[in-house]
Residue frames as a rotation matrix with the C-alpha (Angstrom) as fourth column:
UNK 1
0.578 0.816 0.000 0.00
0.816 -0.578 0.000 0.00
0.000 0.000 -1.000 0.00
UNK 2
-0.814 -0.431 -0.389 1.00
0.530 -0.825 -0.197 3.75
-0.236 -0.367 0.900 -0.15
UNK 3
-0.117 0.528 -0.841 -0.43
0.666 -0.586 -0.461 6.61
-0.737 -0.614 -0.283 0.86
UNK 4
-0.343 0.060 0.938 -1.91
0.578 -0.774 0.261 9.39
0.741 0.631 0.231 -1.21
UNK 5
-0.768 -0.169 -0.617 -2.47
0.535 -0.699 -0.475 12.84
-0.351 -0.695 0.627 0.31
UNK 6
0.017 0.628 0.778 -5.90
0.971 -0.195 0.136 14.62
0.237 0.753 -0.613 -0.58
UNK 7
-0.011 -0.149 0.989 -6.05
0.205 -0.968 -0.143 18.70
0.979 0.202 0.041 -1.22
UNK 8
0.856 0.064 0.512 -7.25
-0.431 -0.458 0.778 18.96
0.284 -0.887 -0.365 2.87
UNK 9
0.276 -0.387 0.880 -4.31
-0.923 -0.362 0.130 16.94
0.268 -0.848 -0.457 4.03
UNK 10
0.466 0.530 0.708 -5.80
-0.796 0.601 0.074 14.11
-0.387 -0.598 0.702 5.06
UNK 11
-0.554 -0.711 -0.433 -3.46
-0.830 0.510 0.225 11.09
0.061 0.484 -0.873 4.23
UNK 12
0.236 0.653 0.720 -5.28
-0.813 0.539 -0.222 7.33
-0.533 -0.533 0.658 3.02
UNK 13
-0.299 -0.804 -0.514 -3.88
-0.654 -0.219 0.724 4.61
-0.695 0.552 -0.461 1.61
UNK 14
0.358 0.580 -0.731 -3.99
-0.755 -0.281 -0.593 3.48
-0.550 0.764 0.337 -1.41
UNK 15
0.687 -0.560 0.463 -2.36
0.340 0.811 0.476 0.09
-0.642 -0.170 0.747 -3.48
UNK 16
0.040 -0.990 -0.135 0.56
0.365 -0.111 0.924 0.29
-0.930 -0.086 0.357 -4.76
UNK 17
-0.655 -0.192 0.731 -0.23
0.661 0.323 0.677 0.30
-0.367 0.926 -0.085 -8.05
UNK 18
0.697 0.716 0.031 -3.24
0.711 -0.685 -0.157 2.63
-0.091 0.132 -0.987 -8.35
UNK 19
-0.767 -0.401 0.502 -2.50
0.590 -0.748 0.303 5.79
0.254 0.529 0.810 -10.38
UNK 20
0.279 0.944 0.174 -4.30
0.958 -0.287 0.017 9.06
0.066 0.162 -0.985 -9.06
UNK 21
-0.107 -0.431 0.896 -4.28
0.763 -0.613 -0.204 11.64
0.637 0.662 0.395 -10.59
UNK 22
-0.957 -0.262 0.123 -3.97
0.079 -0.646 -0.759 15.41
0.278 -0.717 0.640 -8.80
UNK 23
-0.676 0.601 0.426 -6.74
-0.736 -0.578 -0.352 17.28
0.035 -0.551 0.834 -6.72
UNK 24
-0.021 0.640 -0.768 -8.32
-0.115 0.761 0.638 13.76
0.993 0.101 0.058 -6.21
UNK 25
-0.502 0.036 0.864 -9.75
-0.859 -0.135 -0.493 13.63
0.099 -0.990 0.099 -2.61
UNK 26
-0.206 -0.022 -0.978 -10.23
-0.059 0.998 -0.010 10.04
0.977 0.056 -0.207 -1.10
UNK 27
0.128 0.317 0.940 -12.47
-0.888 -0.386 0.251 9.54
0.443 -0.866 0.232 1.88
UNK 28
-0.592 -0.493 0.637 -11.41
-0.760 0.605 -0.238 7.71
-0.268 -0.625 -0.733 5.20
UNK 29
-0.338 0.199 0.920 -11.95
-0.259 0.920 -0.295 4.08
-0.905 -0.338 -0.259 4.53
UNK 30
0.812 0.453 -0.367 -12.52
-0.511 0.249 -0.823 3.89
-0.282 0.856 0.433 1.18
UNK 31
0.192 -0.577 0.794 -10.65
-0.033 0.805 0.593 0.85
-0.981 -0.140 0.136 -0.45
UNK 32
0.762 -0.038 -0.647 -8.61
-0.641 -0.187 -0.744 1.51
-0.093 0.982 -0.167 -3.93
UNK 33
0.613 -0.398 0.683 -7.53
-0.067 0.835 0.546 -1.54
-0.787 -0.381 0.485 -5.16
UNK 34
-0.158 -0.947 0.278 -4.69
0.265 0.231 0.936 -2.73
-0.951 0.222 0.215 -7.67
UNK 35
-0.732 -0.412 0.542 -4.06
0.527 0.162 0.834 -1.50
-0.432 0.897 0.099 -11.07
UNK 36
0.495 0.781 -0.381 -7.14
0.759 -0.602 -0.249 1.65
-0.424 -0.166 -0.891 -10.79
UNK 37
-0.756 -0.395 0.522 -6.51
0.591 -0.755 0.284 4.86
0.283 0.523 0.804 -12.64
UNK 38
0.147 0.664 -0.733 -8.34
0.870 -0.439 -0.223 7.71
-0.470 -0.606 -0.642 -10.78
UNK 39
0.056 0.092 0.994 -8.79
0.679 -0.734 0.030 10.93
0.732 0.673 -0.104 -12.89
UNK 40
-0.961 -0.217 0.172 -7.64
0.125 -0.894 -0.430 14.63
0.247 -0.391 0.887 -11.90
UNK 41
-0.765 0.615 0.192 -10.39
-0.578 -0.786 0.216 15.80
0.284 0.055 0.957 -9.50
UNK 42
-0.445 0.643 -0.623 -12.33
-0.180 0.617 0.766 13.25
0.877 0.453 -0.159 -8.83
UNK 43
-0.119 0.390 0.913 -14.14
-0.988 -0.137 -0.070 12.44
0.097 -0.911 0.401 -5.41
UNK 44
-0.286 -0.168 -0.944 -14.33
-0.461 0.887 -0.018 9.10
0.840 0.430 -0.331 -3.43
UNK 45
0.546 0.769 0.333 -16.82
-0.477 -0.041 0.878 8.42
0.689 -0.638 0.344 -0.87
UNK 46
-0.349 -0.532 0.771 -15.99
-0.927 0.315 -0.202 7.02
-0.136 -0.786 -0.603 2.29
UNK 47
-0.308 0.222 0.925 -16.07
-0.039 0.969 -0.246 2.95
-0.951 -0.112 -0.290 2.38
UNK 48
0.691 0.165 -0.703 -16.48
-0.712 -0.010 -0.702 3.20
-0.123 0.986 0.110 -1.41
UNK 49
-0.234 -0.546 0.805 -14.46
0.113 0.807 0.580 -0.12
-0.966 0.227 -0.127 -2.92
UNK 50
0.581 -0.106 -0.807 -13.01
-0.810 -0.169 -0.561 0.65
-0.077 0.980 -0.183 -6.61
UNK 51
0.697 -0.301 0.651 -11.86
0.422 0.906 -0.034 -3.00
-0.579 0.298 0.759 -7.65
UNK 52
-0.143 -0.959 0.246 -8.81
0.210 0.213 0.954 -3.59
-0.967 0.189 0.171 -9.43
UNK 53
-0.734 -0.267 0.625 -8.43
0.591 0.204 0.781 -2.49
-0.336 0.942 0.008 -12.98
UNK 54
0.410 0.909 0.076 -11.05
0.856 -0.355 -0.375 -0.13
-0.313 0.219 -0.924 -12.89
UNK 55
-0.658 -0.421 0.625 -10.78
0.575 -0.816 0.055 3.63
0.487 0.395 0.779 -14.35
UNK 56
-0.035 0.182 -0.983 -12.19
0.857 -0.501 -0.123 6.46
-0.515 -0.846 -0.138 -12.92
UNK 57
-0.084 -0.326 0.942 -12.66
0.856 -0.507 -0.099 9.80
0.510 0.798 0.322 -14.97
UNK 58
-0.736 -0.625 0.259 -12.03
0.517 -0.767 -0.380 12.87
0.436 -0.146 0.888 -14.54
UNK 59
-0.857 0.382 0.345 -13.90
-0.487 -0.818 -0.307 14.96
0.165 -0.431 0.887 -11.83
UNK 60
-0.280 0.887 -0.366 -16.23
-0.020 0.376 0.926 11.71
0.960 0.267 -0.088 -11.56
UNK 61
-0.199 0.262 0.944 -18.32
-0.973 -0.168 -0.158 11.98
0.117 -0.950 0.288 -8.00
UNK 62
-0.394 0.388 -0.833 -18.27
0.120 0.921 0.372 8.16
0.911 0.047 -0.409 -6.49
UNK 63
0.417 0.373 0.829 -20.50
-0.787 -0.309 0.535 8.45
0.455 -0.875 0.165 -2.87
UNK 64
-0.265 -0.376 0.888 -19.97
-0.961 0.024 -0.276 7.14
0.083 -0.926 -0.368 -0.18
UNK 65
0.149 0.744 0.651 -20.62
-0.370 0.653 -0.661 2.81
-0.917 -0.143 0.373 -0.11
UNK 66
0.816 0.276 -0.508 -21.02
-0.578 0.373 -0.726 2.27
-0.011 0.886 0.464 -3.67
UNK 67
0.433 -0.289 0.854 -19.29
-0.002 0.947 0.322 -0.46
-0.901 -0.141 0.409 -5.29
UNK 68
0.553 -0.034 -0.832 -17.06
-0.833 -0.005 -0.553 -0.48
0.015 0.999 -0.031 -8.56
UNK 69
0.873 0.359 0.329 -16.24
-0.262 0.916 -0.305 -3.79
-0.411 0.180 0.894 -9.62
UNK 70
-0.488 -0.868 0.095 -13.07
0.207 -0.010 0.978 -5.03
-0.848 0.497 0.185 -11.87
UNK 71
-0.885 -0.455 0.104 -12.12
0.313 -0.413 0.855 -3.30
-0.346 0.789 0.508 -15.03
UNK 72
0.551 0.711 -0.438 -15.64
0.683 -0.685 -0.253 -1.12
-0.480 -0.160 -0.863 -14.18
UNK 73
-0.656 -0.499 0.566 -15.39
0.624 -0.781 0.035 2.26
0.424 0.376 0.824 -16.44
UNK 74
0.234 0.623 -0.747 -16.77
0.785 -0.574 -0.233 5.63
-0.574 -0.532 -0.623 -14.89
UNK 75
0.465 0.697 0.546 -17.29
0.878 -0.443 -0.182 8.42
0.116 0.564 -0.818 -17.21
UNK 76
-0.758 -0.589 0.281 -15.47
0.340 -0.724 -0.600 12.01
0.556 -0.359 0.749 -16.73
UNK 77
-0.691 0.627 0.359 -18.17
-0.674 -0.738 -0.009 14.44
0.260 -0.248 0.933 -14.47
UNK 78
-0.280 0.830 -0.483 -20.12
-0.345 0.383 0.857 11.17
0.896 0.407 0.179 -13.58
UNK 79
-0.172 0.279 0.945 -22.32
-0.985 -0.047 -0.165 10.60
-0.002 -0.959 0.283 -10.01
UNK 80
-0.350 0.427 -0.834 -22.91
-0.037 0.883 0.468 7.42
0.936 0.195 -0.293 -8.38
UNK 81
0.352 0.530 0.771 -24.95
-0.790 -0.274 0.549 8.00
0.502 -0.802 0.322 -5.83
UNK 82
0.027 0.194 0.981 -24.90
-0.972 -0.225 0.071 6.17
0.234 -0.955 0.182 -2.50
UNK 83
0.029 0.066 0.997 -24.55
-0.425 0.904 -0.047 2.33
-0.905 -0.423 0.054 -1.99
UNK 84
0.651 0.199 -0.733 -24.82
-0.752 0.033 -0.658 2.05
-0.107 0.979 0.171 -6.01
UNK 85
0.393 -0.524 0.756 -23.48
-0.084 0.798 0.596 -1.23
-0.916 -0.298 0.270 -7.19
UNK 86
0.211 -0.255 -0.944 -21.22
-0.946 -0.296 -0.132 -0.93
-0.245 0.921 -0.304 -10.83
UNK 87
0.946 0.280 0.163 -21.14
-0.269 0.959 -0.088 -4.41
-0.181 0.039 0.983 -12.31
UNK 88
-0.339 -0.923 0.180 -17.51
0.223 0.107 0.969 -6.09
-0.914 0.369 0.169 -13.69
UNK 89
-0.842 -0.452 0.295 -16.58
0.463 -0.325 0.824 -4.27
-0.277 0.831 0.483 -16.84
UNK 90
0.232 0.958 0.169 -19.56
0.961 -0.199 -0.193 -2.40
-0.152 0.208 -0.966 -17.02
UNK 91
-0.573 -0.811 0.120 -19.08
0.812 -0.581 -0.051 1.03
0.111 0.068 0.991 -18.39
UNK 92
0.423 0.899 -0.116 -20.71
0.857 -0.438 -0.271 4.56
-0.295 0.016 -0.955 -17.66
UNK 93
0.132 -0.077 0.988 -20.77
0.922 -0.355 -0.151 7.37
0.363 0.932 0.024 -19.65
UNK 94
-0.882 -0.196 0.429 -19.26
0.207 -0.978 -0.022 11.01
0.424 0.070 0.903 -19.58
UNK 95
-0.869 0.471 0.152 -21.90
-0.467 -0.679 -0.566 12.76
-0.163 -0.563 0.810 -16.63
UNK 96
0.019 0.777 -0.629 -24.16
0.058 0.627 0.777 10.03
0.998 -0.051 -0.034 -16.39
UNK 97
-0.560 -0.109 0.822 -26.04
-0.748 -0.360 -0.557 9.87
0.356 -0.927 0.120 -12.99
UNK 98
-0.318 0.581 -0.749 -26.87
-0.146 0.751 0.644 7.30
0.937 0.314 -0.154 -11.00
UNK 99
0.138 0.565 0.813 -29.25
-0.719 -0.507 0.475 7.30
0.681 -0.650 0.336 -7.99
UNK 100
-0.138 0.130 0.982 -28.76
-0.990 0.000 -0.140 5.84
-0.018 -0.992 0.129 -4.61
UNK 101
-0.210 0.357 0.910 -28.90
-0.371 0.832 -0.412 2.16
-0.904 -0.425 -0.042 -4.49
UNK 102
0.748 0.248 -0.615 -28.61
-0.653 0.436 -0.619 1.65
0.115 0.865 0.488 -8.64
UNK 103
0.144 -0.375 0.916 -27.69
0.072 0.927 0.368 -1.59
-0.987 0.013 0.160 -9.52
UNK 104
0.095 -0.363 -0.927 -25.42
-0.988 0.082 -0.133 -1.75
0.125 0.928 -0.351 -13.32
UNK 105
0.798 -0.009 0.603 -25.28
-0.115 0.979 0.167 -5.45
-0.592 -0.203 0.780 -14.11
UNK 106
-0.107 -0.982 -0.153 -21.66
0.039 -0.158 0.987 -6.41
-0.994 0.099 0.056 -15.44
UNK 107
-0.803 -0.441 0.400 -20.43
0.497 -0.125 0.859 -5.49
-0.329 0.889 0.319 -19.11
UNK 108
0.287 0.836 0.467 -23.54
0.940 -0.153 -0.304 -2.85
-0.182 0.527 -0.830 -19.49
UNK 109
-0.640 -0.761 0.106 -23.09
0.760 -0.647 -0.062 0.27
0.115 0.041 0.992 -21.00
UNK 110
0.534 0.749 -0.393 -24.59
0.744 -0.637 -0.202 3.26
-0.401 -0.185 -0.897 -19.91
UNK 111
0.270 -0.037 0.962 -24.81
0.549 -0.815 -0.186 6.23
0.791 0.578 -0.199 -22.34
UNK 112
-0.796 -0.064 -0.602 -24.22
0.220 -0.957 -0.188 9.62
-0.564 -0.282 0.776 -21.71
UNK 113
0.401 0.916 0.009 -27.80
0.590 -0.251 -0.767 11.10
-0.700 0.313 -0.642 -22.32
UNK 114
0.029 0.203 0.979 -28.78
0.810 -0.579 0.096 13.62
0.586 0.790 -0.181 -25.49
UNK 115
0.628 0.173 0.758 -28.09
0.389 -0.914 -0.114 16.18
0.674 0.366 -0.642 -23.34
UNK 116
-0.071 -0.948 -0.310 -25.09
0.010 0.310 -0.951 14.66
0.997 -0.071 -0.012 -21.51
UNK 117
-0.480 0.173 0.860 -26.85
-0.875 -0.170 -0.454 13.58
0.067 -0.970 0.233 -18.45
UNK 118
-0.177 0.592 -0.787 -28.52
-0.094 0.785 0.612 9.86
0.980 0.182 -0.083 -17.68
UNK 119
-0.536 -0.067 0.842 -30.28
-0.842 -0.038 -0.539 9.84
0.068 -0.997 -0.036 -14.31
UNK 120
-0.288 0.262 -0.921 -31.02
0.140 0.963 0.230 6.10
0.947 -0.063 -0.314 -13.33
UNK 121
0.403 0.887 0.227 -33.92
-0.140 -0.186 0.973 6.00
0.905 -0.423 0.049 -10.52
UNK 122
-0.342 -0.702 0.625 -32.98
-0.825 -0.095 -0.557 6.03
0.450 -0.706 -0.546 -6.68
UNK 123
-0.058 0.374 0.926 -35.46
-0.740 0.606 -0.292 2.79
-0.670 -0.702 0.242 -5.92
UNK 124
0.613 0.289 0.735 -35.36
0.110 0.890 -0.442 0.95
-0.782 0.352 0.514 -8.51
UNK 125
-0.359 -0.929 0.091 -32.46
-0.218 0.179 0.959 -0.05
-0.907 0.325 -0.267 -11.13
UNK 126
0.734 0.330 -0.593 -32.03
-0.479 -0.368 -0.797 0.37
-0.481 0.869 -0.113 -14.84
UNK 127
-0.418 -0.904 0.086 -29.83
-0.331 0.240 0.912 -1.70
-0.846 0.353 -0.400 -17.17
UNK 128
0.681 0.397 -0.616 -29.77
-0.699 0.099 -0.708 -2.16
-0.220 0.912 0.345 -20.50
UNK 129
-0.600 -0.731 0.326 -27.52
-0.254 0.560 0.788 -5.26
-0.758 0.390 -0.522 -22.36
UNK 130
-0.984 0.055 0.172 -28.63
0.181 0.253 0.951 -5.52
0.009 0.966 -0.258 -26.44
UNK 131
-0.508 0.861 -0.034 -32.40
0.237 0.177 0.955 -5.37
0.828 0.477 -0.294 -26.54
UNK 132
0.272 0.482 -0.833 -33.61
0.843 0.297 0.447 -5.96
0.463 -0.824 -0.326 -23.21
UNK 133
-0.467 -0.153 0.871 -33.95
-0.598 -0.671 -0.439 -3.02
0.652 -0.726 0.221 -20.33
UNK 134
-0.298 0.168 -0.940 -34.42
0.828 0.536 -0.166 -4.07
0.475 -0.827 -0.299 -17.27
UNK 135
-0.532 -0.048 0.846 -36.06
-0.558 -0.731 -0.393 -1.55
0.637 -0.681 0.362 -14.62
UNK 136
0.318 0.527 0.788 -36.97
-0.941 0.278 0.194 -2.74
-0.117 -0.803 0.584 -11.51
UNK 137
-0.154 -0.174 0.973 -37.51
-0.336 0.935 0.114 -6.57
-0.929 -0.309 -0.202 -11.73
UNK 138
0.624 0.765 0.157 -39.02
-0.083 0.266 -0.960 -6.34
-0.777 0.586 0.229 -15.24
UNK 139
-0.694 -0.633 -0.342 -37.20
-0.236 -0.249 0.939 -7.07
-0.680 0.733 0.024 -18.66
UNK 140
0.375 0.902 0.214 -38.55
0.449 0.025 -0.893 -6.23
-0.811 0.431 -0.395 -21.73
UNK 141
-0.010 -0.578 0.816 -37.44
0.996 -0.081 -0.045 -5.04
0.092 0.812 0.576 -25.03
UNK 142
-0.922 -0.386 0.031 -36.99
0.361 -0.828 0.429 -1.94
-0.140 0.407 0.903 -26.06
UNK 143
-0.630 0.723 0.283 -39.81
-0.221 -0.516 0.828 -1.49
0.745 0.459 0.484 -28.66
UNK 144
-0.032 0.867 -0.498 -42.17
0.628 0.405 0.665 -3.08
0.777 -0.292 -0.557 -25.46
UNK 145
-0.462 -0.281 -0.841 -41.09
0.723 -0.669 -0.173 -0.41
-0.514 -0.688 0.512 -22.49
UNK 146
-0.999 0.039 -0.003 -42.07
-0.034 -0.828 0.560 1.96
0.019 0.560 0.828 -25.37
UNK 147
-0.562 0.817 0.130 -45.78
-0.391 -0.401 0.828 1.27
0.729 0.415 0.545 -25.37
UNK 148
-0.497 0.303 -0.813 -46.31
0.815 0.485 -0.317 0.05
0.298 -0.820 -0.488 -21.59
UNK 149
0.313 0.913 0.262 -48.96
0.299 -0.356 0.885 1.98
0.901 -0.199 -0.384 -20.07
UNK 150
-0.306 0.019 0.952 -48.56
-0.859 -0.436 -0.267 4.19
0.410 -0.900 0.150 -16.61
UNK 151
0.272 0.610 0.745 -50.86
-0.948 0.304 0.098 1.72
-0.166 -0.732 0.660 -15.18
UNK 152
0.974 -0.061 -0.216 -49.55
0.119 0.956 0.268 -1.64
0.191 -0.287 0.939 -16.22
UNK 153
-0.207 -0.959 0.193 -45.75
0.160 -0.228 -0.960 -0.02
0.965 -0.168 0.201 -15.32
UNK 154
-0.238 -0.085 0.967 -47.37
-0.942 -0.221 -0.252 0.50
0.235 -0.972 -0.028 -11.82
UNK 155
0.715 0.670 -0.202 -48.71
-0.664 0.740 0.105 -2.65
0.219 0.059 0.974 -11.84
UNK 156
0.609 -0.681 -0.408 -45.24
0.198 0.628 -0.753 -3.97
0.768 0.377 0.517 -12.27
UNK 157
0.496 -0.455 -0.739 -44.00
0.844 0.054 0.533 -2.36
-0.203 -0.889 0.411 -9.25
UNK 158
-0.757 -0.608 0.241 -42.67
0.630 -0.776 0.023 1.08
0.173 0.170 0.970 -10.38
UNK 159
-0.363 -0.121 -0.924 -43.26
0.475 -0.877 -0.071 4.62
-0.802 -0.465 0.376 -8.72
UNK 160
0.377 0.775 0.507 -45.76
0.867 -0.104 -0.487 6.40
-0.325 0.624 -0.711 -10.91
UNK 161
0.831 -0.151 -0.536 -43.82
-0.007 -0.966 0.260 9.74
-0.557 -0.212 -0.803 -10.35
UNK 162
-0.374 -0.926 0.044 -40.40
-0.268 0.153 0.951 7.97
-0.888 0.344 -0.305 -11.63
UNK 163
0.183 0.114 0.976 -42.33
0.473 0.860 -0.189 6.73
-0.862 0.497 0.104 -14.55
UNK 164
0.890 -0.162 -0.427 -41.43
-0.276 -0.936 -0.220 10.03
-0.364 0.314 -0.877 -16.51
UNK 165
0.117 -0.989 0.088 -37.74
-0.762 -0.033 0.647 9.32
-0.637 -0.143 -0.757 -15.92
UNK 166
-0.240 -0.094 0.966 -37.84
0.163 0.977 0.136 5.41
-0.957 0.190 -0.220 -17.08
UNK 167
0.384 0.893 0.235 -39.09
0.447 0.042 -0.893 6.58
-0.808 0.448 -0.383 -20.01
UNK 168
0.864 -0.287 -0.413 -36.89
-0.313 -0.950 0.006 9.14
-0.394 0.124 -0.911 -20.85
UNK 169
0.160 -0.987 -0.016 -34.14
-0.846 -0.146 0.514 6.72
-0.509 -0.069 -0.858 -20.64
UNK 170
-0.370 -0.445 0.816 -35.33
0.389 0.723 0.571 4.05
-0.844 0.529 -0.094 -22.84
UNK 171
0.995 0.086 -0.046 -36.00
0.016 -0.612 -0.791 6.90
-0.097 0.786 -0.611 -25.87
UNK 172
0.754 -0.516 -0.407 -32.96
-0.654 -0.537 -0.532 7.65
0.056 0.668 -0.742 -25.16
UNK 173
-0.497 -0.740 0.453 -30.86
-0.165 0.593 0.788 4.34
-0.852 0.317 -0.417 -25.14
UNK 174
0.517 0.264 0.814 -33.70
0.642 0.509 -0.573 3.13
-0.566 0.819 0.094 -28.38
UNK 175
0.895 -0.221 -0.389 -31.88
-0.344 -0.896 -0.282 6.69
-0.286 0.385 -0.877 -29.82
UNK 176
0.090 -0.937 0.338 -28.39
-0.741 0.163 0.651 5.09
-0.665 -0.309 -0.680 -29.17
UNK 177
-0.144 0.127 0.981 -29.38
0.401 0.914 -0.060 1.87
-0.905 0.385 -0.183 -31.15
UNK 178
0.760 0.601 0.248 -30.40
0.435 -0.187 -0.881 3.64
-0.483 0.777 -0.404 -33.45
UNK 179
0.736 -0.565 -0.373 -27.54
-0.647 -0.748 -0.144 5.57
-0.198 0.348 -0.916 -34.14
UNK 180
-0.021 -0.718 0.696 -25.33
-0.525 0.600 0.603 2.57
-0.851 -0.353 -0.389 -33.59
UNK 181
0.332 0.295 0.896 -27.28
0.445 0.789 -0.424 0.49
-0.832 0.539 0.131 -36.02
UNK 182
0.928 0.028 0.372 -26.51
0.372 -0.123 -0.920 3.42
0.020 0.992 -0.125 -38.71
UNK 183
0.011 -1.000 -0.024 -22.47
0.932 0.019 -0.363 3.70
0.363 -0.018 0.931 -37.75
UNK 184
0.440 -0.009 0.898 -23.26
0.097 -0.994 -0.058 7.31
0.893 0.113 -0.436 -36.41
UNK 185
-0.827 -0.276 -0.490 -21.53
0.528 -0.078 -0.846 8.60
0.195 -0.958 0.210 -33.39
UNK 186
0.175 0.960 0.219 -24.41
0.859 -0.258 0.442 9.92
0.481 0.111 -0.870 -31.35
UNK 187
0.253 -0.398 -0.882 -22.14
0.421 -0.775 0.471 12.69
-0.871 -0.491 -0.028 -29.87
UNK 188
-0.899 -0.366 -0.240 -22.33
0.051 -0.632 0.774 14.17
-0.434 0.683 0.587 -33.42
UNK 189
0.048 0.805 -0.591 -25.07
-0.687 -0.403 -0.604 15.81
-0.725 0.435 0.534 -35.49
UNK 190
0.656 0.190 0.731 -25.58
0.540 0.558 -0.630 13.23
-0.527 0.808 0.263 -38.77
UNK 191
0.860 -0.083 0.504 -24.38
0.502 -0.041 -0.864 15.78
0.093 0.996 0.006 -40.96
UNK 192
0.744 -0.660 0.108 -21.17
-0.620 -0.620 0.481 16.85
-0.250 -0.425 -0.870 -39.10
UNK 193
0.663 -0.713 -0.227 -17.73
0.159 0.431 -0.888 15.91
0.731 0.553 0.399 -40.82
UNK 194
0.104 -0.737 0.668 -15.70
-0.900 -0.355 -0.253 16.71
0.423 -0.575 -0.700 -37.56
């Protein structure tokens, strides 16, 4: 182990191997394991556990609890809220948020939203792997999430108020597919040569 030193002072250590990068502040008891790359800036909750081989981006907020798995990717400017569990190799995207008790199941990717934000519910978990979304306990395709009723989505055990959100985010992963399916990057306009 050696020690890293965060902006207040405060001295925790770290393994040997873990790379972090400056103004990166590491709270007491949090457990950064072998072969981790921690971006400039970043935050790191207390009792937070970043497995081995993960990455960390720049200025990403992990809380306090959460869990990042091996060779787990975190986004630059991205939140994981509170107890939040990141699967193995599961990647999230550039300021994606995720809420308090989400669950990422391993090797999913979570976008960065169409307007470079993805907020994944604080009671109930979102994941997405080829077709299928999971929220809550339910999976279901794509094109079916798209025409589920309010009332048979409460039915199913989901938070009438959050159903807004859920919604939001499988437009905007079917968006993602969509682009994918036609080679576009979806962080460009169609007609942008840059």
């Amino acid at each position: 182990m050696k020690q890293h030193i965060n902006p207040n002072g405060t001295v925790v250590d770290v393994s040997e191997s873990a790379i972090v990068g400056e103004q990166v502040r590491i709270c007491d008891q949090a457990r950064i394991k072998k072969n981790t790359l921690i971006g400039k800036g970043a935050w790191i909750g207390g009792y937070a556990w970043i497995d081995e081989g993960s990455q960390i981006g720049r200025y990403a907020w992990i809380s306090k609890d959460a869990r990042i798995s091996k060779r787990a990717q975190i986004g630059e400017g991205a939140w994981i809220g509170e107890g939040a569990c990141i699967g193995e190799g599961a990647c999230i995207g550039d300021g994606v948020r995720l809420g308090e008790g989400a669950w990422i199941l391993p090797n999913v990717i979570v976008p960065c939203g169409l307007n470079g934000c993805t907020f994944l519910g604080t009671q109930y978990h979102c994941t997405v792997n080829d077709d299928k979304i999971v929220i809550g306990c339910e999976i279901k395709t794509i094109s079916e999430w798209m025409t589920i009723s309010d009332d048979v989505a409460v039915e199913l055990g989901l938070r009438r108020e959050l159903i807004p959100q859920y919604r939001a985010f499988v437009e905007m992963v079917a968006s993602f597919q969509k682009h994918d399916n036609l080679g576009l990057d979806p962080k460009k306009g169609e007609g942008d040569d840059n």
